[in-house]
C-alpha positions as CSV (number, residue, x, y, z in Angstrom):
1,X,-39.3,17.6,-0.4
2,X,-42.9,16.9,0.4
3,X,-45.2,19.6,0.0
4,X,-46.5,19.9,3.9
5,X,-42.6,20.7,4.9
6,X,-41.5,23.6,6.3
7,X,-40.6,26.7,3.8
8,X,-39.6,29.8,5.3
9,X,-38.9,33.0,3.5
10,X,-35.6,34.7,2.5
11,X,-36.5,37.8,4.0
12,X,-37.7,35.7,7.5
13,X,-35.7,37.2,9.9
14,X,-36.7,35.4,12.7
15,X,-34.9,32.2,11.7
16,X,-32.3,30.4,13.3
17,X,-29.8,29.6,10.1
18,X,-27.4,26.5,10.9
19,X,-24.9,26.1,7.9
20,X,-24.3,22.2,7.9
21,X,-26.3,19.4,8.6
22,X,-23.9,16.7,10.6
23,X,-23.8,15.2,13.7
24,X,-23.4,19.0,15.1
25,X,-25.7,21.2,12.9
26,X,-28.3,18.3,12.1
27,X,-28.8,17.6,15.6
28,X,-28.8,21.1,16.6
29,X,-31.5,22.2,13.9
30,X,-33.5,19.1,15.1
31,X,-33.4,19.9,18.9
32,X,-34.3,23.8,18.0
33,X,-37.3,22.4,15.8
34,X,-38.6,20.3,18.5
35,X,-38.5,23.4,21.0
36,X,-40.7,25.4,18.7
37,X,-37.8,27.6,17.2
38,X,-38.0,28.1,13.0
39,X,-34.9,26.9,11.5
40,X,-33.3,27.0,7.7
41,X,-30.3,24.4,7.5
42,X,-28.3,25.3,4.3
43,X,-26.2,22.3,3.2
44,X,-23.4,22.2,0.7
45,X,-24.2,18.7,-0.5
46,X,-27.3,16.7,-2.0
47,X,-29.8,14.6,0.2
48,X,-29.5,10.6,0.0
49,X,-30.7,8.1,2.1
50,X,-29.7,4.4,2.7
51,X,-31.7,3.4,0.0
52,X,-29.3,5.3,-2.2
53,X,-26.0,4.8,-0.3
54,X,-23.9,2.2,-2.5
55,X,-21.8,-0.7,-1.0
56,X,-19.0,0.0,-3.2
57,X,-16.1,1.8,-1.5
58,X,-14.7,4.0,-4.9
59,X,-18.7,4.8,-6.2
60,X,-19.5,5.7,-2.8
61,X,-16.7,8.0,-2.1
62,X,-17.6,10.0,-5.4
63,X,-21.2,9.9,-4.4
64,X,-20.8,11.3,-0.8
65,X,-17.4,12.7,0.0
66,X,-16.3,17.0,-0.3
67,X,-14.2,16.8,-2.9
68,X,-13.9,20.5,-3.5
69,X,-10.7,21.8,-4.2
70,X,-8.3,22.0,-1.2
71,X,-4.6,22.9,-0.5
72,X,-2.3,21.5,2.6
73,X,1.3,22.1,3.8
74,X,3.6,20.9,6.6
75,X,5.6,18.2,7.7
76,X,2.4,15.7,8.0
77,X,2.7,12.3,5.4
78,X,-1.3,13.0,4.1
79,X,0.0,16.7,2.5
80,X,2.5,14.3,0.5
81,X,0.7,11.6,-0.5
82,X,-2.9,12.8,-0.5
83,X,-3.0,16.6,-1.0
84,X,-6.2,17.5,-2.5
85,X,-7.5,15.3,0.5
86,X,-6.0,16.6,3.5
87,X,-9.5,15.0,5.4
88,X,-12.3,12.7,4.4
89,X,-15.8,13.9,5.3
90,X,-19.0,14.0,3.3
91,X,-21.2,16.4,1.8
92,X,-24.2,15.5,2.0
93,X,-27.4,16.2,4.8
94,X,-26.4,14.3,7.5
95,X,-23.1,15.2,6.7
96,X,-20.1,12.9,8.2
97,X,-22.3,11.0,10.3
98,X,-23.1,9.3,6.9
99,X,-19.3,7.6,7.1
100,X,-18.5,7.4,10.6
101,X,-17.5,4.5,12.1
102,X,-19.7,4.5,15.3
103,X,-17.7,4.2,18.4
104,X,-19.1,6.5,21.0
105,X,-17.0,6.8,24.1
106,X,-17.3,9.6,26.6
107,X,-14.3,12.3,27.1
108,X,-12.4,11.1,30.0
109,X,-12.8,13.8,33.6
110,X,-8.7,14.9,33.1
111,X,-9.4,15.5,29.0
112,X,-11.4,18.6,29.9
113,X,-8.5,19.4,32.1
114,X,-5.2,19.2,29.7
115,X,-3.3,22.5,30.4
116,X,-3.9,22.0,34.4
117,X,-3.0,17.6,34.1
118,X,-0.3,17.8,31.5
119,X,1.2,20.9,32.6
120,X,2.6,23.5,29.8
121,X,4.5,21.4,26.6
122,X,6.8,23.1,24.8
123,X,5.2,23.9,21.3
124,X,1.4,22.9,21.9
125,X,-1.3,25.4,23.0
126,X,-2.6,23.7,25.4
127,X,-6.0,24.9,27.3
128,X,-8.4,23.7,29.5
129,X,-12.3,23.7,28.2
130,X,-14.7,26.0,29.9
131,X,-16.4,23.3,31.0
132,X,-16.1,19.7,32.6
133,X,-17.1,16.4,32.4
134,X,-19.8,16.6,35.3
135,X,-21.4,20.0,33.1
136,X,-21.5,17.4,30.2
137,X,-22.3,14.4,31.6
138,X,-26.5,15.1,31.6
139,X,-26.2,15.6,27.8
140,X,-23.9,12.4,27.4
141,X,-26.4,11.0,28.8
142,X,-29.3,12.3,26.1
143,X,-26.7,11.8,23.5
144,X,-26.8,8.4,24.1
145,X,-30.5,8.0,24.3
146,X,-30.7,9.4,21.2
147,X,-27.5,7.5,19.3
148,X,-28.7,4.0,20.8
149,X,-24.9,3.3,22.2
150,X,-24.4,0.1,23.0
151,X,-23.7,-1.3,26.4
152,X,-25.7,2.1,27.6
153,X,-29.2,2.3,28.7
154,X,-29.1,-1.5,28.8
155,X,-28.6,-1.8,25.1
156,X,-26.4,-5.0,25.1
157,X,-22.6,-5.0,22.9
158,X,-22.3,-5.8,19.3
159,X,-21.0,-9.7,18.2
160,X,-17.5,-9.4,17.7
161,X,-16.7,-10.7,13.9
162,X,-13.2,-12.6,13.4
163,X,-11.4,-9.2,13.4
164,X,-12.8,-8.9,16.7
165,X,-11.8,-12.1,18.1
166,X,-8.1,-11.4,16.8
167,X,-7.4,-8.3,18.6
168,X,-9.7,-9.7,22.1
169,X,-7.5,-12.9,21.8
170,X,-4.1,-11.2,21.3
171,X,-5.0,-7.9,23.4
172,X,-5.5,-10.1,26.9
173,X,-2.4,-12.4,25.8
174,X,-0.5,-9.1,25.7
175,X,-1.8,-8.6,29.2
176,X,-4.5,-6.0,28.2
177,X,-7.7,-6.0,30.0
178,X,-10.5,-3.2,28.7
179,X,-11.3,-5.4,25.9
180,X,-14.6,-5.8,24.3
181,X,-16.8,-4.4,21.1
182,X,-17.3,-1.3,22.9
183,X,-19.1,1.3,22.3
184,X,-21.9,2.2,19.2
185,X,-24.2,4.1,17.8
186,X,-25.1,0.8,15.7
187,X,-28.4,-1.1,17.1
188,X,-27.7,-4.1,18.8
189,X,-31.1,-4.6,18.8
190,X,-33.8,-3.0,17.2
191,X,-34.3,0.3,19.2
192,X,-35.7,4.0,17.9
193,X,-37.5,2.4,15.2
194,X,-34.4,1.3,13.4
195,X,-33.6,-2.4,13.4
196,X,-30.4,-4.1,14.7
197,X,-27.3,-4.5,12.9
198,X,-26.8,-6.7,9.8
199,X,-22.9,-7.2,10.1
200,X,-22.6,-6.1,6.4
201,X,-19.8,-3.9,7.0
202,X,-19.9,-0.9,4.7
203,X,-19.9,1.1,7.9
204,X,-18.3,4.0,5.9
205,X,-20.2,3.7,2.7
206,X,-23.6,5.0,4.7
207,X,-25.3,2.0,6.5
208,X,-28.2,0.6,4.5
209,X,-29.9,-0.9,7.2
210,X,-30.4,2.7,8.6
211,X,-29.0,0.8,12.0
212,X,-26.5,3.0,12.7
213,X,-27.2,6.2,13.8
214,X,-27.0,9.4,11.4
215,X,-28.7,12.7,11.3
216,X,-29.6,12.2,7.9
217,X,-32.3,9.8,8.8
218,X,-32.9,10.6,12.4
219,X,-32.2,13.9,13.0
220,X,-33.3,15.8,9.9
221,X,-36.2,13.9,9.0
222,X,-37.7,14.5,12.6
223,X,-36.6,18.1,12.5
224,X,-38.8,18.5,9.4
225,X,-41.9,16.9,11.0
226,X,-42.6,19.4,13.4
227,X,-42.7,21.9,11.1
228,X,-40.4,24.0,12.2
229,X,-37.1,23.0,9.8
230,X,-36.5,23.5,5.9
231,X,-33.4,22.1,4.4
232,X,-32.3,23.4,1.4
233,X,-29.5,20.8,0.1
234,X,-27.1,22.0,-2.3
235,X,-26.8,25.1,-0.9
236,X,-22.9,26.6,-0.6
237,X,-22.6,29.2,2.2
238,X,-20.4,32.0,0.9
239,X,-20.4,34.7,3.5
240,X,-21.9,35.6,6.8
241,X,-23.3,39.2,6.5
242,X,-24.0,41.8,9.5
243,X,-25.0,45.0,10.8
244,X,-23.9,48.2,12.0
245,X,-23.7,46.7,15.5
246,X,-21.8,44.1,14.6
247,X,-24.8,41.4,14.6
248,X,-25.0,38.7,12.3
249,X,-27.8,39.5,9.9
250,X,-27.8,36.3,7.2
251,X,-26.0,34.1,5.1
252,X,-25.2,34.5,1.6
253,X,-25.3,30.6,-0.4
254,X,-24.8,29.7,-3.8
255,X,-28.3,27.5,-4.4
256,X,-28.3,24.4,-6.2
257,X,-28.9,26.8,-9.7
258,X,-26.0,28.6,-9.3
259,X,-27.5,31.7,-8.1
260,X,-26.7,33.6,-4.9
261,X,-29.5,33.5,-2.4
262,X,-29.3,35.7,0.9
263,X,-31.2,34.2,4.0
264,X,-31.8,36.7,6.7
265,X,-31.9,35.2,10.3
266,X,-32.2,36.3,14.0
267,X,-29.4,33.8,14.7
268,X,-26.2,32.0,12.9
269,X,-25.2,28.7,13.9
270,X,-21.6,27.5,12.0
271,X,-21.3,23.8,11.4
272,X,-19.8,22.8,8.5
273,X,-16.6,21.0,10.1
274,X,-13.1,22.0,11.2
275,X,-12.0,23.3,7.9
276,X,-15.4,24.8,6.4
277,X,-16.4,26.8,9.7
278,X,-12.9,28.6,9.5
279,X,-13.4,28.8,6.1
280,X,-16.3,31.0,6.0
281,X,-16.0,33.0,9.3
282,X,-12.6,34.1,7.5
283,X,-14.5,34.8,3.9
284,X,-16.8,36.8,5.9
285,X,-14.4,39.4,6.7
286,X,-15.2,43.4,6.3
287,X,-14.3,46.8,7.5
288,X,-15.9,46.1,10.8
289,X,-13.8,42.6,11.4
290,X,-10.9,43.1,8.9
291,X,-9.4,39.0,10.1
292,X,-12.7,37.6,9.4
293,X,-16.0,37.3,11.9
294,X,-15.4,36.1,15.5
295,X,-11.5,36.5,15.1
296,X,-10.6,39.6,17.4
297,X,-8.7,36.9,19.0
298,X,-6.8,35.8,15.9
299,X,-8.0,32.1,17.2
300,X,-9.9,31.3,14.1
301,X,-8.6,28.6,11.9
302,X,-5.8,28.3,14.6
303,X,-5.4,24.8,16.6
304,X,-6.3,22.5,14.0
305,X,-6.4,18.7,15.2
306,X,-7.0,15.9,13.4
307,X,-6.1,12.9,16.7
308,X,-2.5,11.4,16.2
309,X,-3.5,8.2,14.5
310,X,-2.1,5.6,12.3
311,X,-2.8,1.5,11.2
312,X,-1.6,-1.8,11.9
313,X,-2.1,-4.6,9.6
314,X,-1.5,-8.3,10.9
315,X,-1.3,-11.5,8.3
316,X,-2.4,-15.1,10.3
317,X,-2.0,-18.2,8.5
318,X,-5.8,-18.7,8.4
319,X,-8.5,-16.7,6.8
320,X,-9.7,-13.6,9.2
321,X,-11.8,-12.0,6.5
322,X,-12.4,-9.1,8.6
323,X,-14.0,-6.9,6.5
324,X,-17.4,-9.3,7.3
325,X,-19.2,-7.5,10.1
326,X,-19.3,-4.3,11.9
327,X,-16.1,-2.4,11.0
328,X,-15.0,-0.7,14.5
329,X,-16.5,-2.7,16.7
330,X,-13.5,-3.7,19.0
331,X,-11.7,-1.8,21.1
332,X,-8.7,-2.0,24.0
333,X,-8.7,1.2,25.8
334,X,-5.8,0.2,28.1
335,X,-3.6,3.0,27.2
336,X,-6.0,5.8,27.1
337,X,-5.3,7.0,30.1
338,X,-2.5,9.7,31.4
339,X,0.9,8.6,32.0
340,X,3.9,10.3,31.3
341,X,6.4,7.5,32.0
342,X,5.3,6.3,28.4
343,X,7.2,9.2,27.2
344,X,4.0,11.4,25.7
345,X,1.1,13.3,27.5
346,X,-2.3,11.8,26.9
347,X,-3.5,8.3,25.8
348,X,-4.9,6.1,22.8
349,X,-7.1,4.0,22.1
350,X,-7.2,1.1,19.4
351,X,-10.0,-0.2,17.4
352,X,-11.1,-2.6,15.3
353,X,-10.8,-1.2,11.3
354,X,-10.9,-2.8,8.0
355,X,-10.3,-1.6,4.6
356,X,-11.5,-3.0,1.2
357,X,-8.9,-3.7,-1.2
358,X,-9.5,-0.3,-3.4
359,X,-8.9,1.6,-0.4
360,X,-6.5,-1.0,1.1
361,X,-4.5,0.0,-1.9
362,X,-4.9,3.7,-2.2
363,X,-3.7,4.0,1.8
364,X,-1.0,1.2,2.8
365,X,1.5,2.3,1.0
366,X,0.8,4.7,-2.1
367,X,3.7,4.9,-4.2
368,X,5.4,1.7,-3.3
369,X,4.3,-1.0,-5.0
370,X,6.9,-3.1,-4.9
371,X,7.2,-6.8,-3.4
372,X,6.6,-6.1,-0.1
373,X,3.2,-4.2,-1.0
374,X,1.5,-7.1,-3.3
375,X,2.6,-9.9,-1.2
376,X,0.7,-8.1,1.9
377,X,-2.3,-7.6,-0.8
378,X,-1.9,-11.2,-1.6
379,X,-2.7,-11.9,2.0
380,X,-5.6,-10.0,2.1
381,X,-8.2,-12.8,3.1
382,X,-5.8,-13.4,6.1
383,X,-5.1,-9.9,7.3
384,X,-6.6,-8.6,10.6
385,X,-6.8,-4.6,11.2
386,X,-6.9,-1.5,14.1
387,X,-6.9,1.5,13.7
388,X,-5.1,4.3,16.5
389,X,-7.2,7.2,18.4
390,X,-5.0,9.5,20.5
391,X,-5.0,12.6,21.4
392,X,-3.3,15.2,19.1
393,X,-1.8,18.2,20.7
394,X,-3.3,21.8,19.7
395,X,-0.7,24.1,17.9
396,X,-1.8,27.5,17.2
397,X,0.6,27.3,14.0
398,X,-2.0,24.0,12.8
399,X,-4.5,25.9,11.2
400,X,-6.8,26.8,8.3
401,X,-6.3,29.5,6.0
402,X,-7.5,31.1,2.9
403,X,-5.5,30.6,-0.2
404,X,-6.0,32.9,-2.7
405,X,-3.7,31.3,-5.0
406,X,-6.5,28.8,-5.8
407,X,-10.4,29.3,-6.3
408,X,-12.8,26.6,-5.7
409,X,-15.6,26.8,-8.8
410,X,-17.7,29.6,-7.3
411,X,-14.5,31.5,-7.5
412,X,-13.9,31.5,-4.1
413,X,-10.3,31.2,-2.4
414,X,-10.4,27.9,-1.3
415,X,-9.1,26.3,2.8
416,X,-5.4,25.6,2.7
417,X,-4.9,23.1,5.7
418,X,-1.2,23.4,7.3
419,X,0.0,20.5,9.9
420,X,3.2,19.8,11.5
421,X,3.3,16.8,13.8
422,X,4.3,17.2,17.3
423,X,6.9,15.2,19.1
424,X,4.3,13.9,20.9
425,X,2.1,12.8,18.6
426,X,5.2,11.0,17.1
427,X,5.8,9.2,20.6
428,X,2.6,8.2,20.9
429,X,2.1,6.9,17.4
430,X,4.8,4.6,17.8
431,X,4.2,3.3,21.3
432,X,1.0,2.5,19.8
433,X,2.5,1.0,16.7
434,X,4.4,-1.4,19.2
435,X,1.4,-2.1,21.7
436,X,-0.5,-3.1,18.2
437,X,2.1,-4.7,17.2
438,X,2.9,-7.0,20.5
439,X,-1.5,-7.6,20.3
440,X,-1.1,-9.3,16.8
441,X,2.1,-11.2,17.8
442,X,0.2,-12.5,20.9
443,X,-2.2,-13.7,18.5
444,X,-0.1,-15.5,16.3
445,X,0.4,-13.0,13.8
446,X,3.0,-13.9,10.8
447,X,3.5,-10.6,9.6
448,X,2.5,-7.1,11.0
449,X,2.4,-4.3,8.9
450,X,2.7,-0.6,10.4
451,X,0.5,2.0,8.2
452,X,0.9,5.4,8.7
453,X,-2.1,8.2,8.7
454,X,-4.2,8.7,6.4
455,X,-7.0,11.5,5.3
456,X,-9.6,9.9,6.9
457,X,-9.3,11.1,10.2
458,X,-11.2,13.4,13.4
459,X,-11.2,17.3,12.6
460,X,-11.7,18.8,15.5
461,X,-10.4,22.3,16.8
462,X,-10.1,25.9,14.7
463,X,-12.8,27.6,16.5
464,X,-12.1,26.2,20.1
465,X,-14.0,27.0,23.5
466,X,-12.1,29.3,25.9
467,X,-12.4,30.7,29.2
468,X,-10.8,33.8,28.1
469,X,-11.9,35.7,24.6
470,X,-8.1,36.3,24.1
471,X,-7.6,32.1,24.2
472,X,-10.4,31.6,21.4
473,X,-13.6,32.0,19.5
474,X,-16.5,30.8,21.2
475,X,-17.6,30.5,25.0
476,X,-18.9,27.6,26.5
477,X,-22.2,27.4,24.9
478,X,-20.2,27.9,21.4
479,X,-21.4,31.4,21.5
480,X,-18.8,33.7,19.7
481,X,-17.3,35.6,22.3
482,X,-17.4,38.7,19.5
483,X,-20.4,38.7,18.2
484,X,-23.9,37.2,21.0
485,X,-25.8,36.0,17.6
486,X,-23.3,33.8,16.6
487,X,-22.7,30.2,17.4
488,X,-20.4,27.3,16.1
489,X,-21.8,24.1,16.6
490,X,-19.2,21.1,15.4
491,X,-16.4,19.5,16.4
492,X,-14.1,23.0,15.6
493,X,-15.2,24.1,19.1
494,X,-13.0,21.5,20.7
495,X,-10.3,22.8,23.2
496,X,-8.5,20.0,23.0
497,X,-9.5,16.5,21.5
498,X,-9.1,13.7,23.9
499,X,-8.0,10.2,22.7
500,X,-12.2,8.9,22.5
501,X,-13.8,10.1,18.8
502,X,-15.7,13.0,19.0
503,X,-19.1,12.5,17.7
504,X,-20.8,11.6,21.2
505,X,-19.6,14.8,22.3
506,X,-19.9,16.9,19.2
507,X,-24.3,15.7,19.7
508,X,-23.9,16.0,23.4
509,X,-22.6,19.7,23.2
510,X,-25.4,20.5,20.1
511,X,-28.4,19.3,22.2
512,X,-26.8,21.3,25.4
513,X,-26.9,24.4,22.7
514,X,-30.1,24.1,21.2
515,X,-31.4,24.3,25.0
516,X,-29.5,27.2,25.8
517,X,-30.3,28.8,22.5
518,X,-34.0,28.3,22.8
519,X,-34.2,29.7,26.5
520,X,-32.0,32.7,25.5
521,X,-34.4,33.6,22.6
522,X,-37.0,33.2,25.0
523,X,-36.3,35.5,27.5
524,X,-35.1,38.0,24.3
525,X,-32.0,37.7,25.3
526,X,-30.8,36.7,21.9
């Protein structure tokens, strides 16, 4: 860290501490820091940058991804196969907008609206956000400013690469029509002082060109220049401590030494994921909130998602390659809309994805490596990919917990992630497994291969926005209904989650917090 940054005292109480650095907390920290506020960002992981990110997909996963300790249950096929990994995200600053794919499509108006459009479904907990597209559509619109998506702001579309071509030439055979490279928070062209995309496609592995958007070299850097933002990496958030009022005071964190700091703060901002945030609102329980902070509701760590998704593989008689080039870019969004007749509420989309063999290996069919497996491994060079997006039901039964069966190596109980699949997320998957299936054919696929889900995946949900304090943890600004100095700022504030990925909206919502946050502290309201 360069001498001239930021470095605020532990006993600063005036600080805004944000506990992760992602595509929620990184932005947020950054938008504060440009409005004058002090911030601390505490985050779990080390700091690298592109020039460190390696285009390797095993090396890089070791050098980027949380792989702490976790436990899952339920009926789900990722507690079976993977269960150590029930979800794929980084720690590191910048967090999982390190790995992210890019695509950066905008909620649809009814997604805000899913109790009221889909009506009550027997064994979801359906809700409908405190808020609606046209409240969100001003910071959609300085989310993509600030992302560089593609085909916005007249930034043009990415080249499609072969995979591309596959799924456009089969999707309008099938008799698709919202076909195109869709779109991305990957330059085009050179924009924000970034340059354009190189087509390397190590999209997950951390983009070395730097021309995909991520907080860890946007963001967090910028933050830092104003003066206004420390980051202290490897920093583990234990507990959040508070007052005889019930105020938050600080955060406890294991620093990169192995000794416990305490940073006081004016204001606590949560963003460490779907499964972290739970995880340390319910390890900061005490007399005053036995269930953990924010939880009067019994809401946190409830109504876990993770978008009902899934693969198709296709083998053509001539080379695709299509792990050369941008990895998502491609997309049909015919079926994301609502339509009941196809037997499920919500939609899907399906995009463009490719795998290198390690991982090709680890995920198409773990355990089964018989014929079937190294003949479709032999066919690598000719295989085409998507991936599905839908959205996944809420279930307050889906959830986070503590297990104190098992410690992580603080000695802390580590998250135990339980998910059962909903009928509907079944009936979707394999409508989608058949609408991917019918694209390949189209296209003059040999052999399709259905894959089923995965860890790598959207977390969204277990802190989610309501109306009502009895519904859930935070308001509409991501304000704990329980406790007016506490905010969550990722993608665990999600209602519901839509079938577009979340990070547009999880940077959309963060710089719409940051402005509230900053006028609230300025009128001493907070």
């Amino acid at each position: 860290m360069a001498d001239n940054m930021a470095k605020f005292g532990h006993d600063d109480a005036s600080v805004v501490v944000v506990v992760g650095t992602g595509s929620g907390g990184g932005v947020l920290a950054n938008e504060l820091a440009q409005r004058g506020v002090k911030v601390v960002a505490l985050e779990a992981g080390g700091r690298y940058l592109p020039e460190d990110y390696i285009n390797d997909e095993w090396d890089s996963f070791a050098q980027l991804s949380w792989g702490d300790m976790r436990t899952t249950s339920g009926d789900w096929r990722v507690a079976r196969d993977f269960a150590n990994l029930p979800a794929w995200i980084v720690k590191a600053v910048g967090g999982t907008s390190i790995h992210w794919a890019g695509a950066s499509l905008r909620f649809q108006e009814h997604e805000f609206k899913a109790l009221t459009t889909y009506g009550p479904v027997d064994g979801a907990s359906l809700l409908d956000w405190p808020i609606t597209l046209a409240d969100l559509e001003p910071y959609y619109d300085l989310a993509e400013k600030k992302l560089g998506v593609t085909r916005t702001n007249e930034l043009p579309g990415l080249p499609g690469n072969n995979n591309y071509l596959v799924l456009e030439k089969g999707a309008k055979a099938a008799g698709y029509s919202k076909v195109s490279t869709g779109r991305m928070a990957i330059n085009s062209v050179d924009y924000d002082d970034r340059m354009a995309c190189q087509q390397t496609g190590f999209c997950f592995q951390g983009c070395k060109w730097g021309a995909k958007w991520s907080a860890a070299y946007t963001d967090i850097p910028r933050g830092e220049a104003t003066g206004n933002l420390e980051v202290r990496d490897h920093s583990h958030a234990t507990r959040i401590e508070h007052d005889d009022d019930g105020k938050v005071t600080g955060v406890r964190y294991i620093d990169r030494d192995g000794t416990e700091q305490f940073q006081r703060a004016r204001i606590v901002a949560v963003a460490g994921n779907s499964i972290e945030s739970p995880r340390l609102l319910l390890a900061s329980a005490s007399e005053r909130f036995p269930d953990g902070l924010a939880n009067s509701s019994g809401q946190v760590g409830r109504n876990y998602m993770r978008h009902t998704t899934g693969s198709v593989y296709a083998i053509f008689e001539r080379p695709v390659r299509m792990w050369r080039g941008t990895t998502m870019a491609g997309i049909v969004q015919d079926e994301a809309h609502h339509d009941p007749a196809r037997g499920f509420v919500g939609g899907y989309e399906l995009e463009t994805l490719a795998l290198g063999i390690p991982f090709m290996a680890a995920f198409m069919d773990p355990g089964g490596w018989g014929r079937e497996f190294t003949s479709a491994l032999d066919s690598y060079e000719n295989m085409a990919g998507m991936w599905i997006v839908g959205e996944d039901l809420p279930q307050e039964t889906n959830r986070i917990t503590l297990n104190r069966g098992e410690t992580d190596r603080f000695g802390l109980p580590v998250p135990n992630v339980h998910y059962d699949d909903h009928p509907n997320d079944i009936a979707m998957r394999n409508h989608a497994y058949a609408a991917g299936e019918r694209i390949y054919r189209a296209a003059g696929a040999t052999r399709v291969l259905p894959t089923p889900p995965y860890p790598s995946t959207h977390n969204l949900g277990t802190n989610r926005m309501s109306e009502n304090p009895r519904d859930g943890v935070v308001n509409k600004w991501g304000q704990s209904h329980d406790i007016p100095n506490l905010f969550v700022s990722d993608g665990s504030v999600f209602t519901t989650s839509a079938a577009e990925n979340p990070t547009l909206t999880i940077v959309a919502l963060a710089i719409r917090q940051a402005e509230h946050i900053a006028a609230e502290m300025e009128k001493g309201a907070l």
